[in-house]
NULOKE-701230 format. One record per residue (C-alpha): residue number from 1; residue in one letter; chain; z, y, x. Coordinates in nm, 3 decimals, padded with zeros to 5 digits. Layout:
BEGIN
   i aa ch      zz      yy      xx
 NUM  a  A       Z       Y       X
...
! end
This chain:
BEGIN
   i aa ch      zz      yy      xx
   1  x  A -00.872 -02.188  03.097
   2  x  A -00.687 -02.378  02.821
   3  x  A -00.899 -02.671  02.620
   4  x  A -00.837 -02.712  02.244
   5  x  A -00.960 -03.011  02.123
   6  x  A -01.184 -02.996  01.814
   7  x  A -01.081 -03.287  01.533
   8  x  A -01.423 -03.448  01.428
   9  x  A -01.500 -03.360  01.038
  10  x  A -01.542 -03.765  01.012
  11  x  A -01.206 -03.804  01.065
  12  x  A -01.081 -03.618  00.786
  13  x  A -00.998 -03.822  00.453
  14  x  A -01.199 -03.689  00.157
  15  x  A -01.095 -03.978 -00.078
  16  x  A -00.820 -03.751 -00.261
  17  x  A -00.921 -03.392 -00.248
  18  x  A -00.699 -03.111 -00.399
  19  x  A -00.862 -02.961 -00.661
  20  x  A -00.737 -02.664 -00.837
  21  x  A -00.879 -02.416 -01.102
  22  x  A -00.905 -02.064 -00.927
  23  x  A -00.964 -01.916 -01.286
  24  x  A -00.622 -02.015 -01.398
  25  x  A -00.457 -01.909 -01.110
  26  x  A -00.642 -01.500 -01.149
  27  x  A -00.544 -01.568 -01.487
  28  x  A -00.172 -01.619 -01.415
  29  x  A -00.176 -01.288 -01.140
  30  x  A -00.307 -01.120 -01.439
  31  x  A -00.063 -01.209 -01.673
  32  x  A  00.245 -01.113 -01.388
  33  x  A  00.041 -00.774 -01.358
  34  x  A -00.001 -00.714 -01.776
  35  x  A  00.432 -00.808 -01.781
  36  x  A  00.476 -00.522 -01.566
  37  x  A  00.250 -00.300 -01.760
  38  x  A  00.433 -00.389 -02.047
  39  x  A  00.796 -00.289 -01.869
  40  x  A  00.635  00.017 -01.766
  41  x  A  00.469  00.094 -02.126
  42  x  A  00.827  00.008 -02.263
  43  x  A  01.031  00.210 -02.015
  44  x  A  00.780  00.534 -02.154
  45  x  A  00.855  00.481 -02.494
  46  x  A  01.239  00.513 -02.479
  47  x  A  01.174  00.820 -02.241
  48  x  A  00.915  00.958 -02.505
  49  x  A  01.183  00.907 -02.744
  50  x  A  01.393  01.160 -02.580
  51  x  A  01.154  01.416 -02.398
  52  x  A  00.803  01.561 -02.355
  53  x  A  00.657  01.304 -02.091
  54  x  A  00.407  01.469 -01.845
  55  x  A  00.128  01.233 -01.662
  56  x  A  00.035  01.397 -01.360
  57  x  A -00.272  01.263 -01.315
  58  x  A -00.527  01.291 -00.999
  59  x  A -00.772  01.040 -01.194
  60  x  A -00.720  00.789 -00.911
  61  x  A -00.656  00.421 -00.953
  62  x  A -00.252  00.453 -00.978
  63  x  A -00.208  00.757 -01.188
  64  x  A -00.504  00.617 -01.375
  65  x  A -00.256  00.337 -01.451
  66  x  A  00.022  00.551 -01.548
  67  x  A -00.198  00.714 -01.825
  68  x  A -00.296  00.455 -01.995
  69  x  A  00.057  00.311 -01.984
  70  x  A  00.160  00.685 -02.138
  71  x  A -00.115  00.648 -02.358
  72  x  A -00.013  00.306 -02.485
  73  x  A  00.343  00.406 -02.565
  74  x  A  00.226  00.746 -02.758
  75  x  A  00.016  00.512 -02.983
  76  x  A  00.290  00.262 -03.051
  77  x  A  00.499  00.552 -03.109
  78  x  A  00.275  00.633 -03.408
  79  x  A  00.238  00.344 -03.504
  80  x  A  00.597  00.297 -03.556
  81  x  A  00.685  00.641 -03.663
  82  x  A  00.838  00.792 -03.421
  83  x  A  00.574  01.034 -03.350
  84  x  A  00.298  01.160 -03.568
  85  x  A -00.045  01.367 -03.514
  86  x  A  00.156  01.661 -03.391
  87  x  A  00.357  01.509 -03.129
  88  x  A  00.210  01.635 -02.809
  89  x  A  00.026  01.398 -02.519
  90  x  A  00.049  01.618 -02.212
  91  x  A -00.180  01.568 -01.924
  92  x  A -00.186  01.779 -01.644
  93  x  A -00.432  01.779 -01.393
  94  x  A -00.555  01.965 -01.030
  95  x  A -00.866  02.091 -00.927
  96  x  A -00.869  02.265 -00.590
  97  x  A -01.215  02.440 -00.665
  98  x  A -01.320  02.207 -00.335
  99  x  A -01.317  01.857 -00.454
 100  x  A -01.545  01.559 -00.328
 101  x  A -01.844  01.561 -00.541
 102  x  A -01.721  01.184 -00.623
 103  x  A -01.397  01.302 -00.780
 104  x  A -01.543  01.559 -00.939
 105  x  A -01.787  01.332 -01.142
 106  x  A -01.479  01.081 -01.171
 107  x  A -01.258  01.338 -01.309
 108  x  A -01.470  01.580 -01.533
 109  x  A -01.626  01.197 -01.674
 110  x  A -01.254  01.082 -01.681
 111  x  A -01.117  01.369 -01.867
 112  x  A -01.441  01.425 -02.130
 113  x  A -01.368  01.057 -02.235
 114  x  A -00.981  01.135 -02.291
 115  x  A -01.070  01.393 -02.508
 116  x  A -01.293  01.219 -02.717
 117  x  A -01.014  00.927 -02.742
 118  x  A -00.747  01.143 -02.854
 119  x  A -00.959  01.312 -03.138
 120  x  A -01.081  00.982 -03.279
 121  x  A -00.727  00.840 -03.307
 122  x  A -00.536  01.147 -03.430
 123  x  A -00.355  01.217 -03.093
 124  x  A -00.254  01.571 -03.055
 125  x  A -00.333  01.591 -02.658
 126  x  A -00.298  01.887 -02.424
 127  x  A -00.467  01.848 -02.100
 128  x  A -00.364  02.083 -01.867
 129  x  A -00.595  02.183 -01.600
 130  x  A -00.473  02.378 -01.298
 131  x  A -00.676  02.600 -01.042
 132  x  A -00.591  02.782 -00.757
 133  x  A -00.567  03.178 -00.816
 134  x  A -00.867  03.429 -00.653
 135  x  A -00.650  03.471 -00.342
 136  x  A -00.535  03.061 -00.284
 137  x  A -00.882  02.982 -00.323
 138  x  A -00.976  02.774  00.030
 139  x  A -01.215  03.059  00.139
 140  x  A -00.990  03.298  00.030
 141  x  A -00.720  03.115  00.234
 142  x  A -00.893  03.067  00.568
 143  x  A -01.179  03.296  00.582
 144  x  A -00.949  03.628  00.545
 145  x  A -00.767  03.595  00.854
 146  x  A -00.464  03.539  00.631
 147  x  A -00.448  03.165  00.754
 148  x  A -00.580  02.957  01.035
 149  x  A -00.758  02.663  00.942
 150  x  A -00.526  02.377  00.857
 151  x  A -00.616  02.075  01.137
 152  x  A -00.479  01.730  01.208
 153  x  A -00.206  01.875  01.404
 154  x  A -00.122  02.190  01.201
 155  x  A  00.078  02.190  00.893
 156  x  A -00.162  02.119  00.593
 157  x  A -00.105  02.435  00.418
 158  x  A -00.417  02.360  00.198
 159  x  A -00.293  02.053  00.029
 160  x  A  00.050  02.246  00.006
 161  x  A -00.127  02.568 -00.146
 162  x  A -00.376  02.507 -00.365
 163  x  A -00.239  02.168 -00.534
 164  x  A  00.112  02.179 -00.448
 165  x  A  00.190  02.546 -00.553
 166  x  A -00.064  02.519 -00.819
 167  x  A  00.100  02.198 -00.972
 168  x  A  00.411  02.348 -00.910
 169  x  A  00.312  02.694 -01.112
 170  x  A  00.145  02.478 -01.416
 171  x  A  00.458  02.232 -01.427
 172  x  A  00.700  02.566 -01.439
 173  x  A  00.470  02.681 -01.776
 174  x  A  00.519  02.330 -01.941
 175  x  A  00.924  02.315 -01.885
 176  x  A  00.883  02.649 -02.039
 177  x  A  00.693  02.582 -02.322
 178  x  A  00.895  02.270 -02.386
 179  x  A  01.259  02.377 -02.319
 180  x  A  01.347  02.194 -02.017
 181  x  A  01.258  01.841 -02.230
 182  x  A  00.947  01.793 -01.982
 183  x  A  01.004  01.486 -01.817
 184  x  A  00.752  01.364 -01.527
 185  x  A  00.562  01.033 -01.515
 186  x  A  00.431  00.993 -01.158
 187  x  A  00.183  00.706 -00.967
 188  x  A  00.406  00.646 -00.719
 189  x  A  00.454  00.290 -00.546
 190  x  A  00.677  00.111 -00.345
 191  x  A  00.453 -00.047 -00.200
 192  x  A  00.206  00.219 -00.106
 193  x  A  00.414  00.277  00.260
 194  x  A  00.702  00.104  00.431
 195  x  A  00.872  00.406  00.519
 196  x  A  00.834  00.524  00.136
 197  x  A  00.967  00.188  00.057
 198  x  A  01.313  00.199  00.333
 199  x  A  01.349  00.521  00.198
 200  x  A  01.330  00.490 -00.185
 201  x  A  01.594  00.151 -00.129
 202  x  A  01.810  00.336  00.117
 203  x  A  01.870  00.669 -00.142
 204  x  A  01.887  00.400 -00.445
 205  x  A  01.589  00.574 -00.607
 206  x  A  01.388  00.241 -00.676
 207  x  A  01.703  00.140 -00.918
 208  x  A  01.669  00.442 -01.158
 209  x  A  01.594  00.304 -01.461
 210  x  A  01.510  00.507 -01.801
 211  x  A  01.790  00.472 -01.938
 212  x  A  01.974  00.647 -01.608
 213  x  A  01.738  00.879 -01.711
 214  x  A  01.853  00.922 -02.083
 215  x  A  02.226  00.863 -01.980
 216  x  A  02.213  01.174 -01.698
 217  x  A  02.395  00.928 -01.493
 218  x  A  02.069  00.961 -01.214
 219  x  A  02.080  01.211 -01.020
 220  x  A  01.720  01.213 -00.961
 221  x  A  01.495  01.490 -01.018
 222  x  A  01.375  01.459 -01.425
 223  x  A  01.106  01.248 -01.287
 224  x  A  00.998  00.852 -01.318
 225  x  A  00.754  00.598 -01.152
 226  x  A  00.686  00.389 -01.430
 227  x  A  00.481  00.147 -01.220
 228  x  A  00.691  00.189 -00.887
 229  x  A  00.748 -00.221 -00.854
 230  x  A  00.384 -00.240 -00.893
 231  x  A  00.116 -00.379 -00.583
 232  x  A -00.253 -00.275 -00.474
 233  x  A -00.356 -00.611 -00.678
 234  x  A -00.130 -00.513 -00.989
 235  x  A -00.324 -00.164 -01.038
 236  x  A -00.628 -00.321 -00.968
 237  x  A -00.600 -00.624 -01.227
 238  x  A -00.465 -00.355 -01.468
 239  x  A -00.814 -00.150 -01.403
 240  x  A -01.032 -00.391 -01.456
 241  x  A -00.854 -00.534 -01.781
 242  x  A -00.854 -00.211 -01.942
 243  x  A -01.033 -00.080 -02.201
 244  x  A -01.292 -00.276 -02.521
 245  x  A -01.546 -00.390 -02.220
 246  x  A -01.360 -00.486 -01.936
 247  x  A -01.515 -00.521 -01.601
 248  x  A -01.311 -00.898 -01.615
 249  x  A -01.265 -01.063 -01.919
 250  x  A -00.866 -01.183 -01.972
 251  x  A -00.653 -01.278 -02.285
 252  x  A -00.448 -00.959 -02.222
 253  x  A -00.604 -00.632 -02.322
 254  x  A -00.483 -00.290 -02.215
 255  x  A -00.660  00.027 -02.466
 256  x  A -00.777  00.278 -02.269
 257  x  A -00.969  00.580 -02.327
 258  x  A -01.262  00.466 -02.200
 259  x  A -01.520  00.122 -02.266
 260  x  A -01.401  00.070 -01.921
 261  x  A -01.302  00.205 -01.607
 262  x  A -01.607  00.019 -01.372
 263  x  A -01.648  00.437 -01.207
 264  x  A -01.300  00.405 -01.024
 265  x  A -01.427  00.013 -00.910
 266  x  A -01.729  00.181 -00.765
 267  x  A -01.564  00.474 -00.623
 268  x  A -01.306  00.303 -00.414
 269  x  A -01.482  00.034 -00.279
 270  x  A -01.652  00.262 -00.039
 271  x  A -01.321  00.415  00.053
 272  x  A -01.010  00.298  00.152
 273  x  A -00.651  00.339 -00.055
 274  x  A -00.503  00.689 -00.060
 275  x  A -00.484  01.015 -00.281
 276  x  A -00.406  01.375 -00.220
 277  x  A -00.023  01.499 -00.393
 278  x  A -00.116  01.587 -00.730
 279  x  A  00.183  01.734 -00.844
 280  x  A  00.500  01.940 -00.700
 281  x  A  00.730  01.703 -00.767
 282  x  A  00.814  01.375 -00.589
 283  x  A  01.052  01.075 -00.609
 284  x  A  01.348  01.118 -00.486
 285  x  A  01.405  00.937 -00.139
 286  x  A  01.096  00.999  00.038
 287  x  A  01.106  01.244  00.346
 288  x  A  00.722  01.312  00.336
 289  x  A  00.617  01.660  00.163
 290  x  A  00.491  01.701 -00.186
 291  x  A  00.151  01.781 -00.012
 292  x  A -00.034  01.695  00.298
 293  x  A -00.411  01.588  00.360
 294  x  A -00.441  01.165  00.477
 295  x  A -00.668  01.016  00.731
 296  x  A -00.797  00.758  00.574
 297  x  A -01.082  00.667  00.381
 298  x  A -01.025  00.842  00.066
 299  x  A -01.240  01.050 -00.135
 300  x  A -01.049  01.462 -00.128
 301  x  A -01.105  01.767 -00.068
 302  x  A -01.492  01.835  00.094
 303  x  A -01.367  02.094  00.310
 304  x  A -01.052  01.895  00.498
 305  x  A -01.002  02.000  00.822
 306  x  A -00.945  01.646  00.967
 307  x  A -01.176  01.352  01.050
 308  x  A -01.367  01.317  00.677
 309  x  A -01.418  00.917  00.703
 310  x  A -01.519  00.906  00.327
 311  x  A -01.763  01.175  00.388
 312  x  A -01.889  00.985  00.695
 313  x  A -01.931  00.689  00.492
 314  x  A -02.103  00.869  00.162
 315  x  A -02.408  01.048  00.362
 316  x  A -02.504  00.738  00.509
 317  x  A -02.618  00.694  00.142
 318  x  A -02.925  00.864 -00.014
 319  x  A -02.743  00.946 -00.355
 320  x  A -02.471  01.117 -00.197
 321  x  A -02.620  01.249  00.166
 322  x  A -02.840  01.476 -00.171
 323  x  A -02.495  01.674 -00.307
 324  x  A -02.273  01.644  00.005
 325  x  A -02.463  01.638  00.311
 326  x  A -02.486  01.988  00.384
 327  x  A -02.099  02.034  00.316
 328  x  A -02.026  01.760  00.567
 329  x  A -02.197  01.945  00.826
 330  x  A -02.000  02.264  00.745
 331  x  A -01.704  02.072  00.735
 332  x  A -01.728  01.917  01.008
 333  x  A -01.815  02.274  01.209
 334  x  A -01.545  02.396  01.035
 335  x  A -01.273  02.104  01.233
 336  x  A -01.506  02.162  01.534
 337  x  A -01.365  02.543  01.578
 338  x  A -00.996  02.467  01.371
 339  x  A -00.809  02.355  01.687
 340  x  A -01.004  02.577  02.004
 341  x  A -00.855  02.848  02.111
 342  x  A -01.161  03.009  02.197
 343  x  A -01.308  03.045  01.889
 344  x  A -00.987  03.287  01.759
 345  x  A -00.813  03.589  01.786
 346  x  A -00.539  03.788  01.819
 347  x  A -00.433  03.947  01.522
 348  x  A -00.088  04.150  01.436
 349  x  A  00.093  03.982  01.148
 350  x  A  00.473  04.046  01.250
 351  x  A  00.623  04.400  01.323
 352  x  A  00.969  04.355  01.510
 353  x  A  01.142  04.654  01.319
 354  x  A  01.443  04.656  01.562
 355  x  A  01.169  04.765  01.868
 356  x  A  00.881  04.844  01.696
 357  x  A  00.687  04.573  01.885
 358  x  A  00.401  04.386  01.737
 359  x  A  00.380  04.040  01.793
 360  x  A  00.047  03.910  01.868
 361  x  A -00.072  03.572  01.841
 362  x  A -00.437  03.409  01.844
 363  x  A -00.379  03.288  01.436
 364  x  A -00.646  03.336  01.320
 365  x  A -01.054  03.311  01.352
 366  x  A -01.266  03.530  01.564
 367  x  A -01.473  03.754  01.314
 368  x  A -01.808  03.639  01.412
 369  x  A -01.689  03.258  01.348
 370  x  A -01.523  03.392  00.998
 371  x  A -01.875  03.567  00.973
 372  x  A -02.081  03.266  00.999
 373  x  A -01.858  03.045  00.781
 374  x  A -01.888  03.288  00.474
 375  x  A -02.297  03.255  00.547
 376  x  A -02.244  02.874  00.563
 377  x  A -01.961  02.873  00.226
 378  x  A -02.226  03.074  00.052
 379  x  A -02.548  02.858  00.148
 380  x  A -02.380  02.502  00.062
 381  x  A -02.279  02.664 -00.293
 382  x  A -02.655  02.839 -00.353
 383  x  A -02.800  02.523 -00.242
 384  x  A -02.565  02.328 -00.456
 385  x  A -02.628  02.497 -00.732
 386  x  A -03.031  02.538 -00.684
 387  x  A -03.004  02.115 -00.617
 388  x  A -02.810  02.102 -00.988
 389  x  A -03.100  02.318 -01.141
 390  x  A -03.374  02.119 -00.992
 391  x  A -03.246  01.771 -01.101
 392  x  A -03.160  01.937 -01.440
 393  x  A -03.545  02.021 -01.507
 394  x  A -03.661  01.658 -01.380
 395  x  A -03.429  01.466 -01.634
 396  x  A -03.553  01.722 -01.927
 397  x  A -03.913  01.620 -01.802
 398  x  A -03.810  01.225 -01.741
 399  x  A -03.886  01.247 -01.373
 400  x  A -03.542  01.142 -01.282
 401  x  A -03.652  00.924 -01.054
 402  x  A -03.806  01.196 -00.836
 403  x  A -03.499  01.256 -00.734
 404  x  A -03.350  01.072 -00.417
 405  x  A -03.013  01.000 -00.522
 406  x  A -03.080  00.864 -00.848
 407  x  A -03.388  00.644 -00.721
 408  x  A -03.137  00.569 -00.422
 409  x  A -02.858  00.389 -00.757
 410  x  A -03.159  00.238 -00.980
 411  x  A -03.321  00.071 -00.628
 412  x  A -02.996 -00.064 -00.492
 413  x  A -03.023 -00.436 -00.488
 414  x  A -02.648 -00.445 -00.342
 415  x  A -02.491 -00.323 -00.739
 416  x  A -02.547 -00.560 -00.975
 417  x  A -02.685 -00.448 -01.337
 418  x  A -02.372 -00.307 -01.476
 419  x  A -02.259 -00.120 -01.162
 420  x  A -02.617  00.031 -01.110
 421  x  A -02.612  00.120 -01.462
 422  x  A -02.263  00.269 -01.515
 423  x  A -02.335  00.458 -01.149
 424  x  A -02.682  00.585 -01.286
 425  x  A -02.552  00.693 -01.570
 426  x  A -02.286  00.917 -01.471
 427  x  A -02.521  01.061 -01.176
 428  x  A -02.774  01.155 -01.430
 429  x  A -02.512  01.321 -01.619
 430  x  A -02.304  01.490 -01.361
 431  x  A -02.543  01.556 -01.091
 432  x  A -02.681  01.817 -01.320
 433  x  A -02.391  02.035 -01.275
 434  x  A -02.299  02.270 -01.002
 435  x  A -02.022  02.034 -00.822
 436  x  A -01.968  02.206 -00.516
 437  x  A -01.823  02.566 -00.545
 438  x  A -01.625  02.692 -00.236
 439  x  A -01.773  03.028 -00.248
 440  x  A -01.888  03.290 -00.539
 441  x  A -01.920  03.652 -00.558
 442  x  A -01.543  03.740 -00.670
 443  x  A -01.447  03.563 -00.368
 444  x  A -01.665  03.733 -00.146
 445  x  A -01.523  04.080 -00.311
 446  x  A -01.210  04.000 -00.251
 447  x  A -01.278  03.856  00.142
 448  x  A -01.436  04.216  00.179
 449  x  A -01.155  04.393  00.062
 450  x  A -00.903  04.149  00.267
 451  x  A -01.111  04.194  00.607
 452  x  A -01.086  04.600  00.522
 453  x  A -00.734  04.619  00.507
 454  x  A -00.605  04.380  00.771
 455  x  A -00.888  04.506  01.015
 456  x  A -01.128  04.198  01.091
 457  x  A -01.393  04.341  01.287
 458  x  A -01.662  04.306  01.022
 459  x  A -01.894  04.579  00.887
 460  x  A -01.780  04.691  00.547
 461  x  A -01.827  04.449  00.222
 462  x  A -01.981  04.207  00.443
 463  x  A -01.911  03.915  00.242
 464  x  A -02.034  04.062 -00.052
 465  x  A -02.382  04.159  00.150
 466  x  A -02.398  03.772  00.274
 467  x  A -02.367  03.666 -00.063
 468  x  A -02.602  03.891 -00.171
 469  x  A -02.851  03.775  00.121
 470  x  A -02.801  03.396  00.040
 471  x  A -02.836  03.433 -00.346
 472  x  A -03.176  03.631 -00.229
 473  x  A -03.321  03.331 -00.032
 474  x  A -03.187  03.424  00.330
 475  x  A -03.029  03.098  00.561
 476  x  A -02.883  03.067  00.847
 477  x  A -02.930  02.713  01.019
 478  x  A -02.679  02.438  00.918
 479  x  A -02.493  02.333  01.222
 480  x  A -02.506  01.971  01.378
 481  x  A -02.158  01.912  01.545
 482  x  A -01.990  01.631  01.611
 483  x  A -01.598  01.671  01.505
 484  x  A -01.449  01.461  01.794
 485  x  A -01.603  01.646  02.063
 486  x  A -01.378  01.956  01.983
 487  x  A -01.139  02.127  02.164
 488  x  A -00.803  02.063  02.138
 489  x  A -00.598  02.399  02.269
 490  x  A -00.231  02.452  02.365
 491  x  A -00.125  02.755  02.140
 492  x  A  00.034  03.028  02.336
 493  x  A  00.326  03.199  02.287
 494  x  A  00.357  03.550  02.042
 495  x  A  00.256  03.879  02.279
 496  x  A  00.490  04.125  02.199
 497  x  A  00.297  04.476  02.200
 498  x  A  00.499  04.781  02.151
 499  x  A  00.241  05.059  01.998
 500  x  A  00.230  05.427  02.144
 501  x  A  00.452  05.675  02.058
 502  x  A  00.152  05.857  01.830
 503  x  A  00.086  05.528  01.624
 504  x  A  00.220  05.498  01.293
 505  x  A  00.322  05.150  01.157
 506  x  A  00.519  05.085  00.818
 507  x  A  00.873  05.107  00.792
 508  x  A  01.000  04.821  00.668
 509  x  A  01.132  05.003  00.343
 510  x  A  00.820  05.001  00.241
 511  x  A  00.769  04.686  00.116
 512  x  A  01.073  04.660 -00.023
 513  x  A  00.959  04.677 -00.366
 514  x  A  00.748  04.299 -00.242
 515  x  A  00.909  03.979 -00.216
 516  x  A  00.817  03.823  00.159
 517  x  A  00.519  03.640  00.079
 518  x  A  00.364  03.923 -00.166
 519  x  A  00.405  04.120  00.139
 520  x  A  00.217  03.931  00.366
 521  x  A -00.022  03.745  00.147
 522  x  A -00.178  04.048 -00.043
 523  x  A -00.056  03.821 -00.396
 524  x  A  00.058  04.076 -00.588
 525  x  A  00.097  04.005 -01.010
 526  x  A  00.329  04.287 -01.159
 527  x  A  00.278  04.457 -01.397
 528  x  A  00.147  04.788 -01.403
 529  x  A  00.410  05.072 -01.521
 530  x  A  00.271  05.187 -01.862
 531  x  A  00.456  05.573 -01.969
 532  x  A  00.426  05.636 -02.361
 533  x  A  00.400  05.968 -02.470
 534  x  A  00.238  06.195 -02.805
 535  x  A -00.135  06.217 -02.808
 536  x  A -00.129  06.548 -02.775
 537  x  A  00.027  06.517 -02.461
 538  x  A -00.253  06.239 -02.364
 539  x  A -00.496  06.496 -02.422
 540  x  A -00.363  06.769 -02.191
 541  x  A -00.284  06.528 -01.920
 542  x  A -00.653  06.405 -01.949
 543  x  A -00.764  06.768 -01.841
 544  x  A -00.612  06.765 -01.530
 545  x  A -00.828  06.476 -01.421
! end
């Protein structure tokens, strides 16, 4: 074994020590970070100049950034007269209906306080909010039959669905409403990947400028990364400067729509970098889908079908373990059963038109596993909602304290006073809602109506009856699974089945009047033919009923 001698402290020569002042040196990162604000701030303005600018905003620390960069440049605008109190701020904005109970305080506390900004300085500000239609709701989704559960090694077809497609059918209404002058302002980062990075440099992306922008001499997609140059410790000094009482005080102040933004501080410190896709778009030179579902540590959706390591982390605290801790035991049932074969089925999706054969493939979820999620979507959304009630009465009653999540923020020695009380605040005022919502009773209609047509083995309306039992009091245990001991099954090969002679199936001319995925996702929105004719003629056809 090798020796490494250890120098004696004494021999060291303290007579000249380096001294430095580590306040000055934040000080100067600071300043670097509020220069590049300023260039991004800058760059908006002679984009605003020319089109409608769109922040895409997931509330998270980068497109958090963004905003108030957008926000910045709208109020210098006025101030300079460019634009006036009719000049539109759009904001745009996904909720997936199955958000972490964190980011659904963050965002609904978030969005409130933009609101409340905009009116008190004159700004005319549209905040879009998209949500995912009845039938791309995730327990519309996956507890149909019409998709298997999205896993760690399946494509993520919820991230792609219900933000994705959603962000993609709200953006499509503003370039509508604006004439193709919608332009996109995104949180996107060099820095946030190396393969984002090689890829951004190799297609040239990471040199469009505004004015390529202006010119048309990009060939980009009508979309910009105002703070693409920017690091992890640039966003972060840019937070924590921000708004009339900063969480650091600094000789460069950002305005910001809130007193400050100590939530997202909080938030992120128990989870590690990373954000779901909040909008369709993307910049130009990155392979990676608009869409997908990370690994890491990051607070999304509650009902992700891979390893939830924010969830993990939340429970192990009181004040969250009371809103999410039953849907972290569903979820993680839920990526117990996505990947074995044994809990599915196979289900005909495909007709072969040519032979008339069937193809068969086990795609989707046995009907008494489909069963006993519905009883578990309903329960965790009853319970939710009974939770919100409860807490609601012991605020009203100033028993707050009663309550095991709030005592859990007040009695944490680890937060110091403005943490516990920004944190206390917001739980007190949030916590009274319903925040988790997966399930209701237009879902369940529709589930029943899906499972009717496509033949799940179910009795009939049985969603509807399970909601009906929950909402009555009935349960079902909650399961206690551990995620990594699931299966992990090979997926065979389609079965082609060719039908009897004596069994009708659909021509295919029948659904010619359907585009492809109308056809096979039961997503139908025409509209109905309406015949005019005399009243008279009303009134004899309405005999005949």
């Amino acid at each position: 074994m090798e020796h490494i001698e250890v120098t004696q402290i004494d021999s060291f020569d303290f007579s000249n020590p380096i001294v430095f002042d580590a306040n000055a040196m934040l000080e100067e990162e600071r300043k670097e970070s509020y220069q590049k604000f300023r260039a991004a701030v800058d760059d908006i303005k002679i984009l605003r100049k020319e089109f409608i600018t769109v922040c895409a905003v997931s509330f998270g620390k980068d497109s958090t950034v963004v905003l108030l960069a957008a926000l910045n440049a709208h109020l210098e605008l006025m101030q300079e007269g460019v634009l006036d109190n009719s000049s539109p701020f759009v904001v745009s904005h996904i909720n997936t209906g199955v958000e972490n109970h964190l980011m659904e305080m963050l965002c609904e506390e978030a969005m409130s306080s933009l609101r409340a900004f905009c009116k008190q300085k004159g700004i005319n500000l549209e905040l879009k909010v998209g949500r995912p239609l009845l039938s791309k709701n995730w327990s519309s989704l996956f507890l149909s039959g019409i998709k298997i559960i999205s896993s760690a090694r399946a494509n993520n077809d919820c991230a792609e669905i219900m933000k994705i497609d959603n962000a993609r059918r709200l953006e499509r209404s503003i370039e509508a409403r604006y004439q193709g002058k919608a332009l996109t302002l995104l949180g996107s980062r060099l820095s946030e990947s190396a393969r984002r990075e090689a890829n951004m440099r190799r297609r040239g992306t990471d040199k469009v400028t505004a004015l390529d922008l202006i010119s048309g001499t990009s060939e980009a997609e009508r979309v910009f990364a105002p703070i693409m140059s920017m690091t992890d410790d640039d966003v972060w000094n840019l937070i924590r400067m921000a708004g009339n009482k900063p969480i650091v005080q600094s000789q460069f102040s950002i305005i910001s729509f809130q007193a400050n933004h100590r939530l997202i501080d909080i938030i992120y410190r128990d989870s590690e970098d990373g954000a779901c896709q909040y909008s369709a778009k993307k910049v130009k030179g990155t392979k990676e889908r608009a869409g997908g579902c990370g690994g890491s540590a990051r607070t999304g959706c509650c009902a992700k079908g891979i390893t939830d390591k924010s969830g993990e982390e939340q429970v192990k605290k009181p004040r969250h373990a009371a809103i999410s801790g039953n849907m972290l035991k569903v979820r993680n049932y839920i990526m117990y059963v996505a990947q074995d074969i044994t809990y599915r089925t196979y289900q005909g999706k495909a007709i072969d038109h040519t032979t008339g054969a069937v193809a068969l493939q086990p795609n989707t979820l046995r009907a008494d596993v489909i069963d006993k999620l519905i009883w578990l979507m309903s329960q965790v959304t009853v319970d939710d909602q009974i939770r919100a009630q409860r807490f609601s009465k012991l605020v009203a009653q100033g028993r707050e304290m009663e309550d095991a999540g709030y005592r859990d923020i007040v009695t944490d020695t680890t937060l110091d006073d403005e943490d516990r009380q920004t944190l206390a605040d917001v739980y007190k005022k949030h916590a009274q809602r319903h925040l988790i919502r997966p399930m209701s009773l237009d879902i369940a209609i529709y589930l029943s109506a899906i499972h009717a047509r496509d033949g799940v083995r179910l009795p009939p309306h049985r969603a509807v009856w399970i909601w009906k039992q929950v909402c009555e009091g009935a349960r079902i245990p909650y399961p206690d699974v551990d995620p990594r001991d699931g299966v992990i099954s090979d997926i065979p090969d389609a079965v082609m089945a060719i039908p009897e002679s004596n069994v009708p199936y659909p021509s295919m001319h029948e659904f010619d009047f359907l585009s492809s995925t109308d056809a096979h996702s039961c997503d139908i929105d025409v509209t109905q033919p309406v015949v005019r004719m005399p009243v008279r003629d009303a009134k004899i056809f309405s005999r005949w009923r």
